[in-house]
mmCIF file as Biopython writes it, N, C-alpha, C and O atoms, coordinates in Angstrom:
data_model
#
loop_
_atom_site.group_PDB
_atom_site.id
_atom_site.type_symbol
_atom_site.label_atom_id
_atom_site.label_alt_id
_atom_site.label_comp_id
_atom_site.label_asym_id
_atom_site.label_entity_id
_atom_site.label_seq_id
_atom_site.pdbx_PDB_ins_code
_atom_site.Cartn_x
_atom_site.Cartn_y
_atom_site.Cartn_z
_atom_site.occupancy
_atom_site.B_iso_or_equiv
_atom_site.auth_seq_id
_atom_site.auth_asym_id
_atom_site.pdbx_PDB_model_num
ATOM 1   N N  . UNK A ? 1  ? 62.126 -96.992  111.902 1.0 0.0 1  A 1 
ATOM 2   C CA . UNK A ? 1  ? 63.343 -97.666  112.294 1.0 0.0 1  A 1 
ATOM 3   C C  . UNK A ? 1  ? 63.128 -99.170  112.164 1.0 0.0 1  A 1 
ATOM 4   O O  . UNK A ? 1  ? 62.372 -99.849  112.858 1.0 0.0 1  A 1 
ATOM 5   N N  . UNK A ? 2  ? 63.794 -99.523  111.318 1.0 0.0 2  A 1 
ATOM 6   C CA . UNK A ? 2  ? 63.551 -101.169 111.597 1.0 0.0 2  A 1 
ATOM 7   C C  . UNK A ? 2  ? 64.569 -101.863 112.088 1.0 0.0 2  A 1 
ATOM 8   O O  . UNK A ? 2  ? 65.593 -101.247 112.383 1.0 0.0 2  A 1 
ATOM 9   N N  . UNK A ? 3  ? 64.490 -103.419 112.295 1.0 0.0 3  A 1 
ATOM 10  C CA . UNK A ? 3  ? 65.119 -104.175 113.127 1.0 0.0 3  A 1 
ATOM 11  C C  . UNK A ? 3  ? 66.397 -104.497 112.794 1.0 0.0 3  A 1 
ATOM 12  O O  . UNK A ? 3  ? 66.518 -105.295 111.865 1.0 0.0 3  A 1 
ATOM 13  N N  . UNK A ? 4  ? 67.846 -103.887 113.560 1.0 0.0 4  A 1 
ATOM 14  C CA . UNK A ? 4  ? 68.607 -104.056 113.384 1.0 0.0 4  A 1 
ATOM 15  C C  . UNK A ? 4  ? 69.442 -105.690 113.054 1.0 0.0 4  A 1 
ATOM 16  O O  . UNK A ? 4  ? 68.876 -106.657 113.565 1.0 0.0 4  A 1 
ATOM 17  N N  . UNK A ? 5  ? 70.411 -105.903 112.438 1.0 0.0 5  A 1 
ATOM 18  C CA . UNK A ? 5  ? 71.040 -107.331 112.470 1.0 0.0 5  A 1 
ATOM 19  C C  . UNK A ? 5  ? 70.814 -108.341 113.508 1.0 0.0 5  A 1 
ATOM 20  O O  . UNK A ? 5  ? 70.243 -109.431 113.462 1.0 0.0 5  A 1 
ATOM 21  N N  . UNK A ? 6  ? 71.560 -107.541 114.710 1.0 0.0 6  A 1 
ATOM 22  C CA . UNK A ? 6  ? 71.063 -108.352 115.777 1.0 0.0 6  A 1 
ATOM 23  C C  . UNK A ? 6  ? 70.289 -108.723 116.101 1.0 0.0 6  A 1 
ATOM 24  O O  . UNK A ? 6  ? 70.209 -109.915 116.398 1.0 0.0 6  A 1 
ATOM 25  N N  . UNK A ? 7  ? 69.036 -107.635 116.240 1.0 0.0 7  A 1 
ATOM 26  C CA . UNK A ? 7  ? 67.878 -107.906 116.378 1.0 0.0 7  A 1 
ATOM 27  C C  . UNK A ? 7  ? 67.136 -109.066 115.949 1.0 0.0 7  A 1 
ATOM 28  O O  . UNK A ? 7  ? 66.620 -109.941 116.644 1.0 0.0 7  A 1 
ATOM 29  N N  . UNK A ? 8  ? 67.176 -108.866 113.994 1.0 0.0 8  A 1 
ATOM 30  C CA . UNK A ? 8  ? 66.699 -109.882 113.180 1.0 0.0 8  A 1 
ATOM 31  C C  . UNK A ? 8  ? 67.308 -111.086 113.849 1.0 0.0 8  A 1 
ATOM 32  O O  . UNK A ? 8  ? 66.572 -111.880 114.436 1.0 0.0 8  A 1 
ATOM 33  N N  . UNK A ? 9  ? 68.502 -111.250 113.799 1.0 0.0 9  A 1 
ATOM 34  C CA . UNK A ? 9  ? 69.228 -112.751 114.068 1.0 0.0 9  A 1 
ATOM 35  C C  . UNK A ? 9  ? 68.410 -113.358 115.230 1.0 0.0 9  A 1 
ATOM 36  O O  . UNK A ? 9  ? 67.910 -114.467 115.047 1.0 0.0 9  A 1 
ATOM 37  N N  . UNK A ? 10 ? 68.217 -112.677 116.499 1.0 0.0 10 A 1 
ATOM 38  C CA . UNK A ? 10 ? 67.283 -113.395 117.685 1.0 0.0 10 A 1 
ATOM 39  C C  . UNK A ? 10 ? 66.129 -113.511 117.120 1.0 0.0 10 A 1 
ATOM 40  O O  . UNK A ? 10 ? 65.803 -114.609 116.669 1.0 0.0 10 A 1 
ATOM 41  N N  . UNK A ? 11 ? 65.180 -112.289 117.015 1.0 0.0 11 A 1 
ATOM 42  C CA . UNK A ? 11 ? 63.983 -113.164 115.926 1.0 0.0 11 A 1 
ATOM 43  C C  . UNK A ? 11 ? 63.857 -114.518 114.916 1.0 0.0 11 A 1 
ATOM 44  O O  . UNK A ? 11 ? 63.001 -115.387 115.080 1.0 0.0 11 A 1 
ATOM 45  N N  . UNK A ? 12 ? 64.838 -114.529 113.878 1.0 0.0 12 A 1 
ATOM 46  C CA . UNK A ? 12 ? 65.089 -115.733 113.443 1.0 0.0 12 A 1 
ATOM 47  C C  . UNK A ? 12 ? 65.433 -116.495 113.835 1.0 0.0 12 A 1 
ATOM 48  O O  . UNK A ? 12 ? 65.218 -117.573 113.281 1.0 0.0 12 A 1 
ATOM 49  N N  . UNK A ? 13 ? 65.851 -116.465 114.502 1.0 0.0 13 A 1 
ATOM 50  C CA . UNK A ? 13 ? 66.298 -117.888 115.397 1.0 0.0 13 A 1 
ATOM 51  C C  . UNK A ? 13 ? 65.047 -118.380 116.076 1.0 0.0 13 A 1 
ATOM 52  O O  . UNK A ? 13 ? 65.289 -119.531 116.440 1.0 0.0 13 A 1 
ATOM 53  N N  . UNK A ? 14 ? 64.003 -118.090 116.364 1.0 0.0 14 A 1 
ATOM 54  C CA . UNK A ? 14 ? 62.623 -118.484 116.721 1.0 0.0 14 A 1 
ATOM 55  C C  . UNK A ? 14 ? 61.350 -118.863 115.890 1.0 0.0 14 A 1 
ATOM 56  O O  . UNK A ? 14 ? 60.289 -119.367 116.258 1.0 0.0 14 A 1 
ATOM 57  N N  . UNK A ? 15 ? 61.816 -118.436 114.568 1.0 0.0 15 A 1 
ATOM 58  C CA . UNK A ? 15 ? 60.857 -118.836 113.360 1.0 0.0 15 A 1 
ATOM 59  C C  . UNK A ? 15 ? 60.830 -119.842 112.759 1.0 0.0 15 A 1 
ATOM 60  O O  . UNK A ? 15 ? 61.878 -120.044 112.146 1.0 0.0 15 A 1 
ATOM 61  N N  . UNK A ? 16 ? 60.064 -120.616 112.646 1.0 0.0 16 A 1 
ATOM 62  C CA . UNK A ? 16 ? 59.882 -121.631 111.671 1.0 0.0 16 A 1 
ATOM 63  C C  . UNK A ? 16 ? 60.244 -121.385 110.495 1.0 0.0 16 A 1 
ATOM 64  O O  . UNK A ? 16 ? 60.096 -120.359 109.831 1.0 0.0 16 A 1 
ATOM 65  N N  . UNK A ? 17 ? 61.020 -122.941 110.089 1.0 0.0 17 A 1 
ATOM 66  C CA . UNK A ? 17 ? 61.625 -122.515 108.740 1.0 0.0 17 A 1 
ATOM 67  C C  . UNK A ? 17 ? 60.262 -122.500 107.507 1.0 0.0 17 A 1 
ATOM 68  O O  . UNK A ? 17 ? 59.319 -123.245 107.771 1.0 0.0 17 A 1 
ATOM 69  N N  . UNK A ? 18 ? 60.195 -121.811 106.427 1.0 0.0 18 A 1 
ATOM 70  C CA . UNK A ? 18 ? 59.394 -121.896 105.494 1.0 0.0 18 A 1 
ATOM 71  C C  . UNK A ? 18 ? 59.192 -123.231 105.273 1.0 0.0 18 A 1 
ATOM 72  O O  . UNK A ? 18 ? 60.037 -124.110 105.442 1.0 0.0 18 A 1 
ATOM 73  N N  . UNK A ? 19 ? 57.476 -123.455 104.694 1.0 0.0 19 A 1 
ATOM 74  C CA . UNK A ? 19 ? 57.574 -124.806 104.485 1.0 0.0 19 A 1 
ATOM 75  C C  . UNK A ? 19 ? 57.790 -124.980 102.810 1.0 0.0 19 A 1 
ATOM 76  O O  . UNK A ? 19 ? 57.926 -123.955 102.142 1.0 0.0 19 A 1 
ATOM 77  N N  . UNK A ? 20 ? 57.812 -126.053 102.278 1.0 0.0 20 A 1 
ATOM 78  C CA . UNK A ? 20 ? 58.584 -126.251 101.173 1.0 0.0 20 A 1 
ATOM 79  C C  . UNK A ? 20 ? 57.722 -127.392 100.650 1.0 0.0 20 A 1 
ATOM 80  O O  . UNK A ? 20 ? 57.933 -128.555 100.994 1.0 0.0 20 A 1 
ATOM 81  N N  . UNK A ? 21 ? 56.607 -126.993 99.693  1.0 0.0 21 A 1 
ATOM 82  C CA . UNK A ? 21 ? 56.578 -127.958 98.646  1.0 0.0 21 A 1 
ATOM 83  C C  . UNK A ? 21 ? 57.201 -129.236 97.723  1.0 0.0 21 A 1 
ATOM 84  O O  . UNK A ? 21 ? 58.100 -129.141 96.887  1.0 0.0 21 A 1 
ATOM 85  N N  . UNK A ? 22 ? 56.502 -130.397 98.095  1.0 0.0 22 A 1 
ATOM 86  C CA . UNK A ? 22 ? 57.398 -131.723 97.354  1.0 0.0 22 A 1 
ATOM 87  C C  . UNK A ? 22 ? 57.436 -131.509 96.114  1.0 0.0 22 A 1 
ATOM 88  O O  . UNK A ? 22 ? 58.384 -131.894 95.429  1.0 0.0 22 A 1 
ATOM 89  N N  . UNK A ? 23 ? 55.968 -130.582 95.420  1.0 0.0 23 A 1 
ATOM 90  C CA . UNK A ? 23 ? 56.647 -130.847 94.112  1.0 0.0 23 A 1 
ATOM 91  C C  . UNK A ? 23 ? 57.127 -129.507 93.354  1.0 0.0 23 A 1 
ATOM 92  O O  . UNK A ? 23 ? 57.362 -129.216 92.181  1.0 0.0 23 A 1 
ATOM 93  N N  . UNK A ? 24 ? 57.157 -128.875 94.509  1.0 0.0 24 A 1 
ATOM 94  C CA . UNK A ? 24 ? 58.180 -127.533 93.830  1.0 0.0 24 A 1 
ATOM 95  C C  . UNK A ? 24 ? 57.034 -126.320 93.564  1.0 0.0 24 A 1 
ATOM 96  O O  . UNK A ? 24 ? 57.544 -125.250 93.230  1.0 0.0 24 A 1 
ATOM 97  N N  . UNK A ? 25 ? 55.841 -126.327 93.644  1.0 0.0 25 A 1 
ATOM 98  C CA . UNK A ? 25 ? 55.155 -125.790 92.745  1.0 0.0 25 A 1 
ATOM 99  C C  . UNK A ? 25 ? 54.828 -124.485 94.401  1.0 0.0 25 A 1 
ATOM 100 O O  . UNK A ? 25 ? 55.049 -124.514 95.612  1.0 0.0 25 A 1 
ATOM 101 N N  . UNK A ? 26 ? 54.154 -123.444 93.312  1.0 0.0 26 A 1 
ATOM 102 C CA . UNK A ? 26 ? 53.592 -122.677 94.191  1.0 0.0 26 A 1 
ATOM 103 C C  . UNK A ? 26 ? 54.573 -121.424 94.408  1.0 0.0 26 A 1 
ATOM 104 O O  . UNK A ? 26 ? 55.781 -121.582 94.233  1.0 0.0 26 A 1 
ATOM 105 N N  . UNK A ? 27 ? 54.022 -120.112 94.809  1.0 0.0 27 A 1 
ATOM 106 C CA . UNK A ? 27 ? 54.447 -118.130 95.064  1.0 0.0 27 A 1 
ATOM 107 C C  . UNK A ? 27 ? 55.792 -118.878 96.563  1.0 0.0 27 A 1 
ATOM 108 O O  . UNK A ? 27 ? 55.709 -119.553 97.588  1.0 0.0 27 A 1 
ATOM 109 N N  . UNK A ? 28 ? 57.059 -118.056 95.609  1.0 0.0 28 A 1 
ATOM 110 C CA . UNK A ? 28 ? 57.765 -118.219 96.921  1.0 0.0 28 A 1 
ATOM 111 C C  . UNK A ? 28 ? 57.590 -117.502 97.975  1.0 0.0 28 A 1 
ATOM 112 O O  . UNK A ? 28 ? 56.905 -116.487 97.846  1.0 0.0 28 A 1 
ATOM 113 N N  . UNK A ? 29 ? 58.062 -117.776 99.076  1.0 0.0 29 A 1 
ATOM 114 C CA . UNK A ? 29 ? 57.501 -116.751 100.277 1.0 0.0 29 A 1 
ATOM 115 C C  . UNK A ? 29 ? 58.320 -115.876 100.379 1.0 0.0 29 A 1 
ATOM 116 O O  . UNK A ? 29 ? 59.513 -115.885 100.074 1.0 0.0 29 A 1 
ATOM 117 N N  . UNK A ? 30 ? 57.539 -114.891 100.926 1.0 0.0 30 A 1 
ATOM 118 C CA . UNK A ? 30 ? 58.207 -113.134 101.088 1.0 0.0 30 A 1 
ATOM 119 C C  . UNK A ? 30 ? 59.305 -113.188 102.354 1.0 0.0 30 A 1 
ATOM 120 O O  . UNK A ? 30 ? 59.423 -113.850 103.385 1.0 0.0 30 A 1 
ATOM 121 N N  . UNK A ? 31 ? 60.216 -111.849 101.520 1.0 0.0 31 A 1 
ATOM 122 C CA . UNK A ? 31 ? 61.366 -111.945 102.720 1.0 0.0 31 A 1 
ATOM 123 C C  . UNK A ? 31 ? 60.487 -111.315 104.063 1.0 0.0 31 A 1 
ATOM 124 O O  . UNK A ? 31 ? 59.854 -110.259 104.082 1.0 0.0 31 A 1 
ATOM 125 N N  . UNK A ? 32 ? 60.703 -112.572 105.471 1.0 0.0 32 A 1 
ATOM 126 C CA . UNK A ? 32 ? 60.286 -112.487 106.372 1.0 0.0 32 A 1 
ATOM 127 C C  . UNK A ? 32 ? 60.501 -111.309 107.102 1.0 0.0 32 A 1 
ATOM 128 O O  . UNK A ? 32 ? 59.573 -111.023 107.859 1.0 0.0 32 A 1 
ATOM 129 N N  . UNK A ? 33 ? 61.884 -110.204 107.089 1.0 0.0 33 A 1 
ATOM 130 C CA . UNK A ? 33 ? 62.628 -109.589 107.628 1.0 0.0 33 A 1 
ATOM 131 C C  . UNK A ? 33 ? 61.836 -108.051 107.035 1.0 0.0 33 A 1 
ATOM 132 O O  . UNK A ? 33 ? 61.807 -107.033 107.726 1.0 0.0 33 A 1 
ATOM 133 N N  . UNK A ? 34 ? 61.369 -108.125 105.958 1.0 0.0 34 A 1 
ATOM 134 C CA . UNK A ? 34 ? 60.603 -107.049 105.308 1.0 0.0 34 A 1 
ATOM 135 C C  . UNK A ? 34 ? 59.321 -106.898 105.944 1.0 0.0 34 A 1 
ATOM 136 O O  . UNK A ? 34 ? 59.083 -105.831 106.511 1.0 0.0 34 A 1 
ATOM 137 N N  . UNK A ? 35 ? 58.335 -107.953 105.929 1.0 0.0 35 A 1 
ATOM 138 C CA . UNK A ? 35 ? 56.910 -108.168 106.021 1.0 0.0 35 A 1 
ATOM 139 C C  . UNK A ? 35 ? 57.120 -107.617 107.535 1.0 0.0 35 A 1 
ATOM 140 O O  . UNK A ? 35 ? 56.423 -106.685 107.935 1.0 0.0 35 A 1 
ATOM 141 N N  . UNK A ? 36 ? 58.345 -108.370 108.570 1.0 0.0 36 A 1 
ATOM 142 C CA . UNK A ? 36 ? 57.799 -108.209 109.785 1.0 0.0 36 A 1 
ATOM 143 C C  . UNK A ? 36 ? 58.393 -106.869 109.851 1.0 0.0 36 A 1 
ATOM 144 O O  . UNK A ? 36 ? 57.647 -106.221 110.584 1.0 0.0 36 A 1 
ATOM 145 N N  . UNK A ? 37 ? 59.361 -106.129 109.454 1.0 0.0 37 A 1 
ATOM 146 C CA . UNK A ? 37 ? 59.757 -104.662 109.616 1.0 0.0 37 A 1 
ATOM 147 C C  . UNK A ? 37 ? 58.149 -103.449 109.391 1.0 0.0 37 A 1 
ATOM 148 O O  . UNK A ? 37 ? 57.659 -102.462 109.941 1.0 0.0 37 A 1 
ATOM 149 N N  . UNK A ? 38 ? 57.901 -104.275 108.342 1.0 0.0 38 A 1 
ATOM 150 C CA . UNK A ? 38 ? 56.204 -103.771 108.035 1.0 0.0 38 A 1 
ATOM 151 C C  . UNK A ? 38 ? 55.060 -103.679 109.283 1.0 0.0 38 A 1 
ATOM 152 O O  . UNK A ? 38 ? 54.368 -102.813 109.819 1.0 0.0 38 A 1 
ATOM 153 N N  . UNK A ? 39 ? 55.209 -104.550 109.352 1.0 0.0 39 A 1 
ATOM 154 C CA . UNK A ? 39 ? 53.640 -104.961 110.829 1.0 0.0 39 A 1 
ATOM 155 C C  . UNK A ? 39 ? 54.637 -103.776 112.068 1.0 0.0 39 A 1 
ATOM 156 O O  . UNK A ? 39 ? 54.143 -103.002 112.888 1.0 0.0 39 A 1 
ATOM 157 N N  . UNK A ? 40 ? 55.834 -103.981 111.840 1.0 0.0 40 A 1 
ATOM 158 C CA . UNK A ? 40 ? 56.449 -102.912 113.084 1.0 0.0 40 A 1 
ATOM 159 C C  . UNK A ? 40 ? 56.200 -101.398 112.727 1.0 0.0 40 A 1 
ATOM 160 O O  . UNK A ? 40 ? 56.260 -100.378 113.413 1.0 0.0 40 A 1 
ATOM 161 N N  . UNK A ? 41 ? 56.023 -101.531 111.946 1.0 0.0 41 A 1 
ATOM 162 C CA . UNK A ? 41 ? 56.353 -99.807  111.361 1.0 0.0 41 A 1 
ATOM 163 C C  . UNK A ? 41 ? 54.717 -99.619  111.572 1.0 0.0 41 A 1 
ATOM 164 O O  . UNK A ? 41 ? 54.285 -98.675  112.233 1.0 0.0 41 A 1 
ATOM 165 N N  . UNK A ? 42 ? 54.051 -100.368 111.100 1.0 0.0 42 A 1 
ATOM 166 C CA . UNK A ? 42 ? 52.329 -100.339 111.037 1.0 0.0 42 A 1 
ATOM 167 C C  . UNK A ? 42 ? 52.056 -99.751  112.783 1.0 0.0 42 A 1 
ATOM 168 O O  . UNK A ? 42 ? 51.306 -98.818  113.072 1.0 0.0 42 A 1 
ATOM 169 N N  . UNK A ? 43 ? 52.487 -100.184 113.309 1.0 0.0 43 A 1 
ATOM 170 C CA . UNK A ? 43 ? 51.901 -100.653 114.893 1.0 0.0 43 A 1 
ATOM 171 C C  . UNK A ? 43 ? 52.850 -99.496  116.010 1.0 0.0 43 A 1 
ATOM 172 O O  . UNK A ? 43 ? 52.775 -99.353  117.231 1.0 0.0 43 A 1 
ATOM 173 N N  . UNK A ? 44 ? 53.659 -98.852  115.047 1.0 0.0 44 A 1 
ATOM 174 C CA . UNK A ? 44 ? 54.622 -97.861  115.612 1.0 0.0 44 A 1 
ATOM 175 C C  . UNK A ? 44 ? 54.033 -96.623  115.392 1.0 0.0 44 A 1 
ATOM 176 O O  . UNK A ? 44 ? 53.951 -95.715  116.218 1.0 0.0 44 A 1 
ATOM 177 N N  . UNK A ? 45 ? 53.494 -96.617  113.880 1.0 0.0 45 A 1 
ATOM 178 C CA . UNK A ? 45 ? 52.748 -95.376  113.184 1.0 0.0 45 A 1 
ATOM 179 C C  . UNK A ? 45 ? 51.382 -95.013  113.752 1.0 0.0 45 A 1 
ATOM 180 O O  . UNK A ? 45 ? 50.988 -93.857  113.910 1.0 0.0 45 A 1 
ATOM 181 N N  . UNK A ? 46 ? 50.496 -96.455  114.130 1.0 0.0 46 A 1 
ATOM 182 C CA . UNK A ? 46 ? 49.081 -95.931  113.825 1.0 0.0 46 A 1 
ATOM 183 C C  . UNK A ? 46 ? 48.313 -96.234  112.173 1.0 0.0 46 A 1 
ATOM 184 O O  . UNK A ? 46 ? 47.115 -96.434  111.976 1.0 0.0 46 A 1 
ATOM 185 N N  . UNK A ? 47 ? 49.324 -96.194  111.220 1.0 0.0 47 A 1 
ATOM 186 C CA . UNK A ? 47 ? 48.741 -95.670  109.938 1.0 0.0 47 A 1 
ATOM 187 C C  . UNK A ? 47 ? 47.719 -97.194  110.146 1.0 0.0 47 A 1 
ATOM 188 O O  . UNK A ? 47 ? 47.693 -98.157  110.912 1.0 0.0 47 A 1 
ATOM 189 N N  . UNK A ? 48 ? 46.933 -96.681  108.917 1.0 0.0 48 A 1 
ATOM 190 C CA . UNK A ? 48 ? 46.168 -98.221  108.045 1.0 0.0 48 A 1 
ATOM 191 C C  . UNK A ? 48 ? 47.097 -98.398  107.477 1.0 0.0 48 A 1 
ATOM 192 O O  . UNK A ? 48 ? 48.071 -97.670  107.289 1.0 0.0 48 A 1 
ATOM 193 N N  . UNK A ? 49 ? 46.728 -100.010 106.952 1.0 0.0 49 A 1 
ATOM 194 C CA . UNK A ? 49 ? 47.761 -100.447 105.863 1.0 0.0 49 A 1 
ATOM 195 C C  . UNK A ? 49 ? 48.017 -100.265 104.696 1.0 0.0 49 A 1 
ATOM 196 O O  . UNK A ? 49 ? 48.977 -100.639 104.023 1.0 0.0 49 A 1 
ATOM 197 N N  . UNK A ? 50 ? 46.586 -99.302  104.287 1.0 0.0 50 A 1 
ATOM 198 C CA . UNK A ? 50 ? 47.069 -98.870  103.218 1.0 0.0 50 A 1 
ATOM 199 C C  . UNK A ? 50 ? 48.335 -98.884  102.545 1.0 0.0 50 A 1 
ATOM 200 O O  . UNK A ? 50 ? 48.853 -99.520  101.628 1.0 0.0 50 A 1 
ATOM 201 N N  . UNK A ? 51 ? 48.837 -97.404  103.789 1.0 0.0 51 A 1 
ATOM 202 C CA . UNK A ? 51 ? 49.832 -96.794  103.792 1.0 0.0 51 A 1 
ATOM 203 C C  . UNK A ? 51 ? 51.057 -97.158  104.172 1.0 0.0 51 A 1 
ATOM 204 O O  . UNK A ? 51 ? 51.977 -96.398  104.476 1.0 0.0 51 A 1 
ATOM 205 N N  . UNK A ? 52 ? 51.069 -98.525  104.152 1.0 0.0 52 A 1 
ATOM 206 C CA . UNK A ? 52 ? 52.587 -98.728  104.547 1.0 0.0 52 A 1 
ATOM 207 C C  . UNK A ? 52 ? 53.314 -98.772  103.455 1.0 0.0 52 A 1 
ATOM 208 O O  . UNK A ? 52 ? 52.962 -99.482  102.513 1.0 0.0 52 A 1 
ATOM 209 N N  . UNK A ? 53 ? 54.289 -98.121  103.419 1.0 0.0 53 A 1 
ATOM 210 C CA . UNK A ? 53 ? 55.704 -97.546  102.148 1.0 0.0 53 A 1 
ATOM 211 C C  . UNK A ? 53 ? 55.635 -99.327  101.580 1.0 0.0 53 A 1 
ATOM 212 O O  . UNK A ? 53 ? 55.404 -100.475 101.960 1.0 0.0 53 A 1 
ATOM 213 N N  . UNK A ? 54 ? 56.062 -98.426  100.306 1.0 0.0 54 A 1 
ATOM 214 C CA . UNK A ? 54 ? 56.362 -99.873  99.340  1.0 0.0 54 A 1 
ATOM 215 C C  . UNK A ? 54 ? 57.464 -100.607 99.726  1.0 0.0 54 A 1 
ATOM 216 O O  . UNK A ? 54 ? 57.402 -101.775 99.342  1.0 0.0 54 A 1 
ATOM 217 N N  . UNK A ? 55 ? 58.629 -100.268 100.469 1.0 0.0 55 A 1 
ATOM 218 C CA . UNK A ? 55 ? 60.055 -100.422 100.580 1.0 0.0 55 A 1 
ATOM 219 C C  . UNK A ? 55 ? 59.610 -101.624 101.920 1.0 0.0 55 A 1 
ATOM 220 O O  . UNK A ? 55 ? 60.630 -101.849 102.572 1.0 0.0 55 A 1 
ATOM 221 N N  . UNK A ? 56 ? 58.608 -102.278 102.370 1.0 0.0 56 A 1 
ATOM 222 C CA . UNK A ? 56 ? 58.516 -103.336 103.115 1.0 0.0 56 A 1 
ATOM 223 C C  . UNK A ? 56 ? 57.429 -104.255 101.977 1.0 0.0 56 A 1 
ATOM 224 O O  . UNK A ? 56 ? 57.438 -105.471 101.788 1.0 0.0 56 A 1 
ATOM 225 N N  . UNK A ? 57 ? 57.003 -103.761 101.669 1.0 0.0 57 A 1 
ATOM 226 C CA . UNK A ? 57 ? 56.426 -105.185 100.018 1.0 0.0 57 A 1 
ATOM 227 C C  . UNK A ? 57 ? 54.796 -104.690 99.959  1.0 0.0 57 A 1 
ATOM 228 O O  . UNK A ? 57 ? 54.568 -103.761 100.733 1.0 0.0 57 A 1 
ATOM 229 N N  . UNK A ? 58 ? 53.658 -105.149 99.185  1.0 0.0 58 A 1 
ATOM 230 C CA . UNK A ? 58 ? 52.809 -104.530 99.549  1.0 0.0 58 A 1 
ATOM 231 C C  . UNK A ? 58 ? 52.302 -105.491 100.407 1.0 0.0 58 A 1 
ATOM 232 O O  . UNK A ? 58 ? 52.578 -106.657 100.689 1.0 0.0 58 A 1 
ATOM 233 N N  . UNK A ? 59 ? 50.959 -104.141 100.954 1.0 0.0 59 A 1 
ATOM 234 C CA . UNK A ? 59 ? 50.556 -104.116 102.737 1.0 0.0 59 A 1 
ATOM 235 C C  . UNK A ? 59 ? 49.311 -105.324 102.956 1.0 0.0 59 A 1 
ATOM 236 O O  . UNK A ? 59 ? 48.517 -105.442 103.890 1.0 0.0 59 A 1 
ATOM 237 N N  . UNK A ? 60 ? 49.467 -106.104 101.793 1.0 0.0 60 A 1 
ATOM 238 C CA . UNK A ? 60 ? 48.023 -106.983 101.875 1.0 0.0 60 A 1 
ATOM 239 C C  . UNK A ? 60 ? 49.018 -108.222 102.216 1.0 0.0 60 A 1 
ATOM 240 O O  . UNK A ? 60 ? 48.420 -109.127 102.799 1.0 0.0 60 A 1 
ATOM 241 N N  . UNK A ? 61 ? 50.296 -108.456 102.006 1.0 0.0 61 A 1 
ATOM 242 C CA . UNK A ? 61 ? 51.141 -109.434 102.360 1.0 0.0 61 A 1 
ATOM 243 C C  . UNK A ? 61 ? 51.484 -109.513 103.979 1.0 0.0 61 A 1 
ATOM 244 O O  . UNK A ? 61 ? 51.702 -110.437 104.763 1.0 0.0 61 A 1 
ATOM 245 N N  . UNK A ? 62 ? 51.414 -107.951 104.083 1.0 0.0 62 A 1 
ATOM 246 C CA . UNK A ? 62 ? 52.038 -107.728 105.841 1.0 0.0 62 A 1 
ATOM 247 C C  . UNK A ? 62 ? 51.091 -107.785 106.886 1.0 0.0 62 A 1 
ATOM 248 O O  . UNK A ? 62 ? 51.259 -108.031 108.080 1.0 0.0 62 A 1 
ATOM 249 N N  . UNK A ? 63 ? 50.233 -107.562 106.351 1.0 0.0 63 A 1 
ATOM 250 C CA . UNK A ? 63 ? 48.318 -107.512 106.923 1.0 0.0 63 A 1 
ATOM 251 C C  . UNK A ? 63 ? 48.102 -109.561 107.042 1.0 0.0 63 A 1 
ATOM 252 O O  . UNK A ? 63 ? 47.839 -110.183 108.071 1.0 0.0 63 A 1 
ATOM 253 N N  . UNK A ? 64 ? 48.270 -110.002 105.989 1.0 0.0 64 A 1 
ATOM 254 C CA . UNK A ? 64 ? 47.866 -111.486 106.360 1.0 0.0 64 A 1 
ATOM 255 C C  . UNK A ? 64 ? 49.070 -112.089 106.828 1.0 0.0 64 A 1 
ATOM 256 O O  . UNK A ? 64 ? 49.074 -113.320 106.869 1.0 0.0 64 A 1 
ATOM 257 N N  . UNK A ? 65 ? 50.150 -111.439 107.209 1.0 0.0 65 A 1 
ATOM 258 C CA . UNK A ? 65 ? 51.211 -112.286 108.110 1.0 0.0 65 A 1 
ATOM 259 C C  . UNK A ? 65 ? 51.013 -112.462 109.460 1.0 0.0 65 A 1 
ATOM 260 O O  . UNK A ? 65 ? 51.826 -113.105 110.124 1.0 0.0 65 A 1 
#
């Protein structure tokens, strides 16, 4: 189950905005709303990270968030 609208909206509202390179350069950052649906689902399951479904991004992104 992941985090409904509402939900997300109070979470975001507490996050720092991404920071942003002057000269543009550099991997844009991952949708926040995915990665953290990930670490929830991780910590709900038990699983390793292997195994977290592709449909939150892969698990080496959600692991170093």
């Amino acid at each position: 189950m992941d985090l409904t609208d509402q939900q997300w909206k109070v979470v975001a509202a507490i996050l720092p905005e991404d920071p942003v390179r002057d000269d543009g350069r550099g991997r844009p950052w991952s949708d926040r709303r995915k990665v953290l649906n990930g670490v929830l689902w991780i910590l709900r399951t038990g699983a390793p990270w292997q195994d977290l479904p592709l449909r939150y991004g892969p698990y080496q992104t959600a692991h170093r968030s």
